[in-house]
Every structure is written in structure tokens, then in C-alpha cells.
Backbone as a chain_set.jsonl record, in Angstrom:
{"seq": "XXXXXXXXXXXXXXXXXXXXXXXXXXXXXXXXXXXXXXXXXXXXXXXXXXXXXXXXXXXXXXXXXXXXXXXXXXXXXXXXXXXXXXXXXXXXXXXXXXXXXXXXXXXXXXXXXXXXXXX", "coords": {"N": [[94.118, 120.102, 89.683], [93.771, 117.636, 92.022], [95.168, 114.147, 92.524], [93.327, 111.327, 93.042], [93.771, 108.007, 94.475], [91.86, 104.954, 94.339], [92.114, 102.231, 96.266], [91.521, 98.944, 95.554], [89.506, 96.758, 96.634], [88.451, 92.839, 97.927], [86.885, 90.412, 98.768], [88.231, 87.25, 97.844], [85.934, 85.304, 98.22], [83.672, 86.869, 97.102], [82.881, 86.539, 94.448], [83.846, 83.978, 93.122], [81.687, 82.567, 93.018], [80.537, 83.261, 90.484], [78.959, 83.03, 86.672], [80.419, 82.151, 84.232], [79.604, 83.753, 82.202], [78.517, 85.797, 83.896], [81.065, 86.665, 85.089], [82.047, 87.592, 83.111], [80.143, 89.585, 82.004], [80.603, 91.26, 84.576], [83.461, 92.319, 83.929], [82.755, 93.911, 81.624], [81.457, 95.663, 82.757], [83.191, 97.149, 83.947], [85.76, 97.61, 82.281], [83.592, 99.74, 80.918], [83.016, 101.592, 82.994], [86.202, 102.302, 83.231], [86.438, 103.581, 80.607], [84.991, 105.746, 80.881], [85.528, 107.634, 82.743], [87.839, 108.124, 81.354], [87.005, 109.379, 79.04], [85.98, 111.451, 80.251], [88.028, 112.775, 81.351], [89.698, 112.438, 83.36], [90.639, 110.057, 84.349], [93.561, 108.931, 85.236], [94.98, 106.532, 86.009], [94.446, 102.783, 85.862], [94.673, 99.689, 86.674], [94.781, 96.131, 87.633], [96.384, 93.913, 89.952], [98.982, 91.897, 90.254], [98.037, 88.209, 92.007], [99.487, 87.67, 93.507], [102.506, 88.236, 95.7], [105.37, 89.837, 97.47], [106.147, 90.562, 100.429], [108.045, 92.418, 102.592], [110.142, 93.006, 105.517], [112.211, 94.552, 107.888], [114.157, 94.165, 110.349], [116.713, 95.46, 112.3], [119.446, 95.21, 110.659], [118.783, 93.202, 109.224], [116.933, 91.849, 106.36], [114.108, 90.341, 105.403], [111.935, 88.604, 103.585], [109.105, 87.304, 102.688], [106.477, 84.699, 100.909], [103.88, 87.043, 99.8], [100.197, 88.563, 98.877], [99.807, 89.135, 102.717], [97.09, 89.542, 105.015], [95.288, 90.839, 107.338], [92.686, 89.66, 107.223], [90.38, 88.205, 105.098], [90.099, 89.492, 102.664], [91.393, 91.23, 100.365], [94.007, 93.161, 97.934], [92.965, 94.275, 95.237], [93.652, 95.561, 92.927], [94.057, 98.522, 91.242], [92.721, 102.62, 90.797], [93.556, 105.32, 89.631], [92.154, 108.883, 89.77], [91.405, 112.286, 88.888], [90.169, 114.885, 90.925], [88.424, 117.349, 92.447], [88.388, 117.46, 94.718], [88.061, 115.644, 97.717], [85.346, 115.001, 98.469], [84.357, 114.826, 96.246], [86.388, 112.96, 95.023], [85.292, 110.849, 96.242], [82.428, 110.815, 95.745], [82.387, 110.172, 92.523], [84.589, 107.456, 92.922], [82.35, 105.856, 93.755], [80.666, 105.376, 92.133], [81.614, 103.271, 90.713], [81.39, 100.06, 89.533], [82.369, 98.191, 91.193], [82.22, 98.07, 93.863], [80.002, 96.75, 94.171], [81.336, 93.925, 95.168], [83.407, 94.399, 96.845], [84.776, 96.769, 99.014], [86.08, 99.709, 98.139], [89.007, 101.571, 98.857], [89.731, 105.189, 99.212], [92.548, 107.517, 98.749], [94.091, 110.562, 99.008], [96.502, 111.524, 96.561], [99.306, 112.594, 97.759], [101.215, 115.685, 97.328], [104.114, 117.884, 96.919], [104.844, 117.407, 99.948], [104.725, 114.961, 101.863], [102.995, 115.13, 104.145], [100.643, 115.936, 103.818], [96.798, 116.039, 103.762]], "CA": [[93.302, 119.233, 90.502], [95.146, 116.442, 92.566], [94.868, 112.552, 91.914], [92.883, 110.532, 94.066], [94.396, 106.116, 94.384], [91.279, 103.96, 94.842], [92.251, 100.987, 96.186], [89.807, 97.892, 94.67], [89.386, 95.31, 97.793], [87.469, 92.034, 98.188], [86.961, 89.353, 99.701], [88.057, 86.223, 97.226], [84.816, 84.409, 98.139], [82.616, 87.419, 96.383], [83.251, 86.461, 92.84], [84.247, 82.881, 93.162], [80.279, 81.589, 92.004], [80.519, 84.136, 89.012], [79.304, 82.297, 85.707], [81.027, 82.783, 83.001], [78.804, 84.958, 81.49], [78.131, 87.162, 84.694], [82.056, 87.738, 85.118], [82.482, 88.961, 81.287], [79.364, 91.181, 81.876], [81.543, 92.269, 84.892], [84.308, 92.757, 83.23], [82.212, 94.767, 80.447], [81.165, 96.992, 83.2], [84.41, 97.492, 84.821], [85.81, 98.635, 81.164], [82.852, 100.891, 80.728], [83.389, 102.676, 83.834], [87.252, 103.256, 82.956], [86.494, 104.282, 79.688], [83.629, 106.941, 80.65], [86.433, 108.145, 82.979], [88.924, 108.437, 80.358], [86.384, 110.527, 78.301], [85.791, 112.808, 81.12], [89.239, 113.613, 81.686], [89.974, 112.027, 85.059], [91.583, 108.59, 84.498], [95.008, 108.741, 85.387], [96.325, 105.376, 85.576], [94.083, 101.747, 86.421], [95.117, 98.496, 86.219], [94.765, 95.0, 88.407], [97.164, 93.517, 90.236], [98.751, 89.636, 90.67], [97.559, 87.763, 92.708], [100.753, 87.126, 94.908], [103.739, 89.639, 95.56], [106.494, 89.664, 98.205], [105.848, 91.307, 102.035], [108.993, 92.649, 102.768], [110.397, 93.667, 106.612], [113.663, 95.223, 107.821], [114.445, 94.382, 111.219], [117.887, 95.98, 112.309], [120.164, 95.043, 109.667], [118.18, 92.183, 108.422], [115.937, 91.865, 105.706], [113.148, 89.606, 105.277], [111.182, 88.15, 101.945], [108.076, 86.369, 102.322], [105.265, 85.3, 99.974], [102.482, 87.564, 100.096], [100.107, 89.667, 100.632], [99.48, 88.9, 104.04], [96.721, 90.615, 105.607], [94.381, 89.905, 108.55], [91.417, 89.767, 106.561], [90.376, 87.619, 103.672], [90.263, 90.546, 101.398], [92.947, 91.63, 99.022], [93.796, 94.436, 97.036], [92.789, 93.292, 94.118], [93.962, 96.446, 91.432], [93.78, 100.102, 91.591], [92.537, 103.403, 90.078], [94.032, 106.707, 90.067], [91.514, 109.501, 89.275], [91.586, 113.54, 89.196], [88.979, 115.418, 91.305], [88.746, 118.85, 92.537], [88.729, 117.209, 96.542], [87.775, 114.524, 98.575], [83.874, 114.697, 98.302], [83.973, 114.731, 94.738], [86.691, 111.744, 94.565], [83.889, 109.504, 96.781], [81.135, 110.704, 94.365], [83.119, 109.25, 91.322], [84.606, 106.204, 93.271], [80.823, 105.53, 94.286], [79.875, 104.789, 90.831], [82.581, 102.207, 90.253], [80.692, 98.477, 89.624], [83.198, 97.125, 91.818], [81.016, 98.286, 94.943], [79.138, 95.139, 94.731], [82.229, 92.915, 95.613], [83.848, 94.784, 98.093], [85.216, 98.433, 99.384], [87.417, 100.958, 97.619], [89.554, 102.64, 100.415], [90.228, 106.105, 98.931], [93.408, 108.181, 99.356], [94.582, 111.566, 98.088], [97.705, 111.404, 96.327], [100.218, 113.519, 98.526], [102.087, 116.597, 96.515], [105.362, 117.597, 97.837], [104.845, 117.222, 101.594], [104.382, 113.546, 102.302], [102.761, 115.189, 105.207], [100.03, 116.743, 103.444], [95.839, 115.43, 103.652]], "C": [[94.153, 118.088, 91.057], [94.235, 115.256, 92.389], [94.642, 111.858, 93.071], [92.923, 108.735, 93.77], [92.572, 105.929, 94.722], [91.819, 102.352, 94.902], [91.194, 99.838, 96.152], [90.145, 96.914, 95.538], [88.563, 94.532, 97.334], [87.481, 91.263, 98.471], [87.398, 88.332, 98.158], [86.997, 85.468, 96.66], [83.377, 85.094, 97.152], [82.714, 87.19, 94.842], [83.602, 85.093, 92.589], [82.76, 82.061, 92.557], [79.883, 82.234, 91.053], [80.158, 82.925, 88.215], [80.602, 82.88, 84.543], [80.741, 83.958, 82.285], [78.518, 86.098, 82.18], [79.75, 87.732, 84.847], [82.513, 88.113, 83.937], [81.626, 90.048, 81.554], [80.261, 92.218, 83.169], [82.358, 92.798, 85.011], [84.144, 94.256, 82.344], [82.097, 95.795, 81.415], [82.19, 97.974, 83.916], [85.212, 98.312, 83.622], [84.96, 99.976, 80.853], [83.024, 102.395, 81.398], [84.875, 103.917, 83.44], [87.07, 104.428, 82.035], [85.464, 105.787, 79.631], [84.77, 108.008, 81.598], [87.45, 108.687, 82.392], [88.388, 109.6, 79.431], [86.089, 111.95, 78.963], [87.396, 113.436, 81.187], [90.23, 113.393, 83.351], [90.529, 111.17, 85.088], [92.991, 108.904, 84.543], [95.716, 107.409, 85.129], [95.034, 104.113, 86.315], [94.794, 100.423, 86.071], [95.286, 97.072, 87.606], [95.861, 94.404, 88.881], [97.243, 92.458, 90.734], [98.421, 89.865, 91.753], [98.683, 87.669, 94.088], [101.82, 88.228, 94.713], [104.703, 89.3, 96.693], [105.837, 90.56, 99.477], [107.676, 91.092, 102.58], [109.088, 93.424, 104.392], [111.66, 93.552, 106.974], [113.379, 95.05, 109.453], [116.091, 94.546, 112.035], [118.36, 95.872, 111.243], [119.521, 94.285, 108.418], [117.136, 92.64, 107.497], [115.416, 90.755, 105.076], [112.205, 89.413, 104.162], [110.381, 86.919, 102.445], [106.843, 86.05, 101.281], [104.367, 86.02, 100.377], [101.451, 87.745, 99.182], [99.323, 88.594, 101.791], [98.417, 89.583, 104.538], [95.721, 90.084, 106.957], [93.19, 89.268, 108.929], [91.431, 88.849, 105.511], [90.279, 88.437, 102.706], [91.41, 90.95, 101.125], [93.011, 92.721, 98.727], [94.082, 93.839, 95.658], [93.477, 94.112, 92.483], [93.608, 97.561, 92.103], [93.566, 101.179, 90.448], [92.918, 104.722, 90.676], [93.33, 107.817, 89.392], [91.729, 110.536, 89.76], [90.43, 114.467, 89.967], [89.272, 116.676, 92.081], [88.844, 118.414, 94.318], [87.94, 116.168, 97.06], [86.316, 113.98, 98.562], [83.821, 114.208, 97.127], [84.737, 113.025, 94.04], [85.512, 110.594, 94.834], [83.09, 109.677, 95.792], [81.645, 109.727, 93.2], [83.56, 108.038, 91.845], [83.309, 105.571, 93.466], [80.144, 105.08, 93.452], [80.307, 103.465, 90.318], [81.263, 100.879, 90.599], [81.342, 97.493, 90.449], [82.539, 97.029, 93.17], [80.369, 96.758, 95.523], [79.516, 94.399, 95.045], [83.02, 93.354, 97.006], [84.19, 96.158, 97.907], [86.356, 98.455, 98.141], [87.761, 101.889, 98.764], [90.261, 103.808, 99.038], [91.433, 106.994, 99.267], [93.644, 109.348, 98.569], [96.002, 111.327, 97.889], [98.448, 112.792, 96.818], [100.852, 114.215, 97.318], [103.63, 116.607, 96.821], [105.6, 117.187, 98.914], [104.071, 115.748, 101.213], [103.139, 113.868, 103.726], [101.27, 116.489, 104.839], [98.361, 116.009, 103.13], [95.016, 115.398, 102.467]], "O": [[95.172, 117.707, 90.481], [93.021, 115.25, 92.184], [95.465, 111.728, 93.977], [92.172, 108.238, 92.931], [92.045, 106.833, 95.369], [91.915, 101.535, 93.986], [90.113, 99.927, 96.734], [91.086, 96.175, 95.246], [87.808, 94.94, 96.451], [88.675, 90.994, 98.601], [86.765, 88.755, 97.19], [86.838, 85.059, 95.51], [82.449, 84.454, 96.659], [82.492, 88.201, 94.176], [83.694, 85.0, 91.365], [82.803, 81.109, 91.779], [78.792, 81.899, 90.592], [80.641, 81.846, 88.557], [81.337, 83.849, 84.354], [81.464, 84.874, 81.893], [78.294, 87.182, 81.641], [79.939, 88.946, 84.775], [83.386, 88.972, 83.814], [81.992, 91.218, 81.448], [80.552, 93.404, 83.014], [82.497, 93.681, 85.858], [84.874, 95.246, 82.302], [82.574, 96.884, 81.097], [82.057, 99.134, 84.305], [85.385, 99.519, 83.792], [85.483, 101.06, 80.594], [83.115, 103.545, 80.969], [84.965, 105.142, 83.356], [87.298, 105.621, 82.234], [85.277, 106.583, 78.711], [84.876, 109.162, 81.183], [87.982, 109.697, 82.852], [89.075, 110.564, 79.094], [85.995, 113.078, 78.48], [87.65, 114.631, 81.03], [91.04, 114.022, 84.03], [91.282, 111.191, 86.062], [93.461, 109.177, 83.439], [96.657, 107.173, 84.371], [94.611, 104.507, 87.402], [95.482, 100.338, 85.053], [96.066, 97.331, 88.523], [96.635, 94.297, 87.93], [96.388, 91.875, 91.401], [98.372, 90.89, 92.432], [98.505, 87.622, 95.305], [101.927, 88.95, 93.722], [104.775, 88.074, 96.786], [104.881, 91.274, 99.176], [108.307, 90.067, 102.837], [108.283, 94.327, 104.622], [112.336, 92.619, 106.541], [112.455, 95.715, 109.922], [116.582, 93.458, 112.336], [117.703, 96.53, 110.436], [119.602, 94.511, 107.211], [116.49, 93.662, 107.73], [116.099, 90.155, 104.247], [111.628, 90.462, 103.878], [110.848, 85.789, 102.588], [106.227, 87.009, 100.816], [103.896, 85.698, 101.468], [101.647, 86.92, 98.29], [98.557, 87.639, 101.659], [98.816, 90.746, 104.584], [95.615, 88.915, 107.327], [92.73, 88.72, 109.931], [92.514, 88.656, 104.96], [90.422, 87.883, 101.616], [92.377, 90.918, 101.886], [92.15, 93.493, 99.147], [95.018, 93.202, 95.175], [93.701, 93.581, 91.396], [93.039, 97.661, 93.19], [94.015, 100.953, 89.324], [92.701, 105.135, 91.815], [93.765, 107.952, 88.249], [92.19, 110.515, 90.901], [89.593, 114.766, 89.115], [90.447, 116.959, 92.312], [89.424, 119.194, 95.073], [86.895, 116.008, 96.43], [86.061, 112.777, 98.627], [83.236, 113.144, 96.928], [84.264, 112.248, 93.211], [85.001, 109.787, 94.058], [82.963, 108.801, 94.937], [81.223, 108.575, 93.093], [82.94, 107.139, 91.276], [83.4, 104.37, 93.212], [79.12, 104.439, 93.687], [79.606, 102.695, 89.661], [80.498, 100.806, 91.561], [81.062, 96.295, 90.495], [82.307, 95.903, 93.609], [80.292, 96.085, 96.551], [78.704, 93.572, 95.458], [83.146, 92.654, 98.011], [83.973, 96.735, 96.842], [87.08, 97.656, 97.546], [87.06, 102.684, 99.39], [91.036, 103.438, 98.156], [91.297, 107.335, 100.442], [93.413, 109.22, 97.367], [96.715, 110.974, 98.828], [98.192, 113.89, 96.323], [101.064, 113.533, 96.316], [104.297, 115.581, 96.951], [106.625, 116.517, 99.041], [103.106, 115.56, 100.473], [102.51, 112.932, 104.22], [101.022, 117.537, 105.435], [98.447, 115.274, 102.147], [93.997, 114.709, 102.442]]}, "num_chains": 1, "name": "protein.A"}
């Protein structure tokens, strides 16, 4: 079966009037999910990512280091999940359940095999 990336977007501002108590419960539910994944047999690899990183560009010779990410949007990529599914419908079904939904998109991708050039 091949491994489908969800990337976990959102805007900053959706989670910013969290209490305390509502972002542990959505924490709790964000564990739950992995772990019901993990029991099925599908979790490959999740995990959140900092907040800040480098945006790197190569123009002729040169190469360029700024802080990032940069994007054109107030949303981020906030962490990612890599799950196994028999094809593309079936990854959405399973991304579709994720509790993260309520903050912002998951852009789905299939993880390419040999051919980089492969959907």
C-alpha cells in the first residue's frame, strides 16, 4: 500500500483563544487519533514542527538564508502525518477524521515511489 504525507495547516489566529483546558483536550484528541492509527496499522511517521526554520534560494551561484517560513498566507504548516492507504479516496477518508479539521486544512499528497514523476 503506498504512504500518504498530510500536511497539518492553520492559521495562527485559530487556536490562539484556546483555554488551557480546551488545548489539553485538543491535544488528548490529537493523541487519540494517532494512536487509533497506530493500532490500525497505518501510522507511519507524525510529529509537529518548530515554529521557525530557514527558506533557502539558489540564484546562479549564490545562495541565500533567510528566517522562515515565509508564505503568502497567515497559515503555516504546523506538523505532519504520514499514513498507509490502499489510494487516494481512502487517504481523504482517514485524513477526514483527523481533529485538526477544526483549525485548518490538511493538504494531502501521495508519497512518490521510484519515479518522482509518478501521481
Amino acid at each position: 500500500m503506498p504512504d500518504y504525507l498530510g500536511l497539518i495547516r492553520r492559521d495562527e489566529k485559530s487556536v490562539q483563544d484556546l483555554s488551557p483546558d480546551e488545548a489539553q483536550r485538543v491535544l488528548e484528541s490529537y493523541i487519540t487519533w494517532t494512536d487509533q492509527m497506530a493500532q490500525e496499522g497505518r501510522l507511519r511517521d507524525s510529529h509537529p514542527l518548530a515554529r521557525t526554520g530557514r527558506l533557502l534560494r539558489r540564484s546562479g551561484d549564490a545562495l541565500t538564508t533567510t528566517d522562515g517560513p515565509h508564505t503568502e498566507s497567515a497559515e503555516v504548516v504546523g506538523g505532519y502525518v504520514t499514513i498507509t492507504a490502499d489510494d487516494y479516496d481512502q487517504a481523504v477518508k482517514i485524513f477526514g477524521t483527523h481533529p485538526h479539521l477544526r483549525f485548518g486544512p490538511i493538504e494531502v499528497r501521495k508519497i512518490a515511489g521510484e519515479s518522482c514523476l509518478e501521481e
